[in-house]
Kinemage of the C-alpha trace (Angstrom):
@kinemage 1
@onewidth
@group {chain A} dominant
@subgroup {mainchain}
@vectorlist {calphas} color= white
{ca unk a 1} P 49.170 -39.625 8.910
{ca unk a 2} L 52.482 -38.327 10.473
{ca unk a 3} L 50.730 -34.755 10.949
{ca unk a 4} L 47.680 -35.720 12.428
{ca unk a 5} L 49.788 -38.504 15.377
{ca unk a 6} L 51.897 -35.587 15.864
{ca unk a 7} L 48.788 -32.884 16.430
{ca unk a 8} L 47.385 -35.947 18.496
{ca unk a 9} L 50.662 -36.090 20.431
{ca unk a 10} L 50.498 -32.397 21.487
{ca unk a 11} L 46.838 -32.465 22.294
{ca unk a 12} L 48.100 -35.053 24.643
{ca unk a 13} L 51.161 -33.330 25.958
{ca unk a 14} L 48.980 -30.231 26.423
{ca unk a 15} L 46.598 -32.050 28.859
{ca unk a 16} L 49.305 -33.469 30.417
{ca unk a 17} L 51.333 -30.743 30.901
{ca unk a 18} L 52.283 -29.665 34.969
{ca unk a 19} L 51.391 -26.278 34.717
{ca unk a 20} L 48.239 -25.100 33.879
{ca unk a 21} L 47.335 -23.166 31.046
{ca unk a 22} L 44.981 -20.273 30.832
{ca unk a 23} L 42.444 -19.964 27.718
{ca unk a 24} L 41.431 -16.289 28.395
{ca unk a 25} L 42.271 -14.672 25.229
{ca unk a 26} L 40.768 -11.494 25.678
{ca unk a 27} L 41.745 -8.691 28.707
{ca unk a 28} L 39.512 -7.345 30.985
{ca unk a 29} L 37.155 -4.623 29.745
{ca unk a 30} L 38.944 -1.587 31.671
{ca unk a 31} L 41.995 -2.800 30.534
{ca unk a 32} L 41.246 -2.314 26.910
{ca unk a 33} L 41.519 1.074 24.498
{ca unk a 34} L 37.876 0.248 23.307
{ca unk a 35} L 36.460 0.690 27.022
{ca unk a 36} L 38.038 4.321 27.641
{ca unk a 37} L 37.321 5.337 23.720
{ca unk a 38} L 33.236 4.697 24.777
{ca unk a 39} L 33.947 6.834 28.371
{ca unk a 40} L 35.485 9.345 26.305
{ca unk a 41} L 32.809 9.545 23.674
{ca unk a 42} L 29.616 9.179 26.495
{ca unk a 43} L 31.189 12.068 28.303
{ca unk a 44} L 31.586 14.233 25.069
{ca unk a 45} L 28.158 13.498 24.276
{ca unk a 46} L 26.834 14.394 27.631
{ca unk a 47} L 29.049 17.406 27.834
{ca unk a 48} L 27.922 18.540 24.208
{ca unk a 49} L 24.051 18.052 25.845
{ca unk a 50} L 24.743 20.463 28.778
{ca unk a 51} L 25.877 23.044 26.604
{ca unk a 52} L 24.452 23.120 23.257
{ca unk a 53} L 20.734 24.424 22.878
{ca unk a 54} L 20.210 22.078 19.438
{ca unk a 55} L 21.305 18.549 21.099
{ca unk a 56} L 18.260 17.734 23.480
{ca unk a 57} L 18.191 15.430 26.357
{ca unk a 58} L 16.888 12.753 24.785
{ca unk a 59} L 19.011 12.588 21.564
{ca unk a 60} L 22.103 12.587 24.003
{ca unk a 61} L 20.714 9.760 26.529
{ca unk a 62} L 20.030 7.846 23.259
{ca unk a 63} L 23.163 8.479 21.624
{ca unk a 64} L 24.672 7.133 24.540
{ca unk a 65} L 22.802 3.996 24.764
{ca unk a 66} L 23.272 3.255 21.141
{ca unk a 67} L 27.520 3.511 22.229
{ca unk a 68} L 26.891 1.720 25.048
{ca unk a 69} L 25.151 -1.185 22.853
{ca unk a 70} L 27.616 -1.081 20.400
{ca unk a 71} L 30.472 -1.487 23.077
{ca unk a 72} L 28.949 -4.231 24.602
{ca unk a 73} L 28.564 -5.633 21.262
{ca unk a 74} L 31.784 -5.699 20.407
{ca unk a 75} L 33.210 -7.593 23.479
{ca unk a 76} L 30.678 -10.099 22.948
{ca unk a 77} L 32.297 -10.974 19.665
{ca unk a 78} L 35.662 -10.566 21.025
{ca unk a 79} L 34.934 -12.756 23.188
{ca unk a 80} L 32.805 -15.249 21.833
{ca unk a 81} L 36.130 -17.697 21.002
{ca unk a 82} L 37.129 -17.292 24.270
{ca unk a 83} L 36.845 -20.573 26.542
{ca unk a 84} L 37.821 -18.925 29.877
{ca unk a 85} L 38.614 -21.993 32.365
{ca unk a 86} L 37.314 -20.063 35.488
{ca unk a 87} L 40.675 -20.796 37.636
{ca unk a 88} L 42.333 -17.598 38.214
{ca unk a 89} L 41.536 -14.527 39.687
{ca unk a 90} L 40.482 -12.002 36.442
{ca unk a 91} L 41.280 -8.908 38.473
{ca unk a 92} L 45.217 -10.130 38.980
{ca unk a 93} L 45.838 -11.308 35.475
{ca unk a 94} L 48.791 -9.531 33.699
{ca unk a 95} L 47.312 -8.911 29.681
């Protein structure tokens, strides 16, 4: 019982606390390695298109919607734990 009036106690604490807390775990999607790895890959692709004769326009504008899917994707699940409060500005946080 001692654990679970002690977890209570810091739930409590928590709420009460003076300073707000943010819940953003995740950065913003510029900010991350994933974001320029896909603009690095979409512009090889599209670069690779302009000046090879066996990669057509189509397989290239498809390849690069399949990378863009997959990116956006992935920062659905990274942030689908996220519970984001809403009370900063996202443009001026520091992660």
């Amino acid at each position: 019982m001692a654990a679970t009036e002690t977890a209570e106690q810091l739930r409590s604490n928590a709420r009460s606390s003076a300073t707000p807390r943010t819940l953003d775990e995740t950065k913003l999607s510029f900010k991350t390695t994933e974001f320029w790895a896909m603009g690095g890959v979409i512009a090889a692709i599209l670069i690779a298109s302009a000046v090879s004769d066996s990669l057509g326009d189509v397989r290239a504008w498809t390849l690069v919607a399949a990378v863009a899917i997959g990116y956006m994707i992935s920062r659905g699940l990274a942030k689908s734990g996220t519970k984001y409060v809403g009370t900063e500005d996202s443009l001026s946080r520091s992660h």
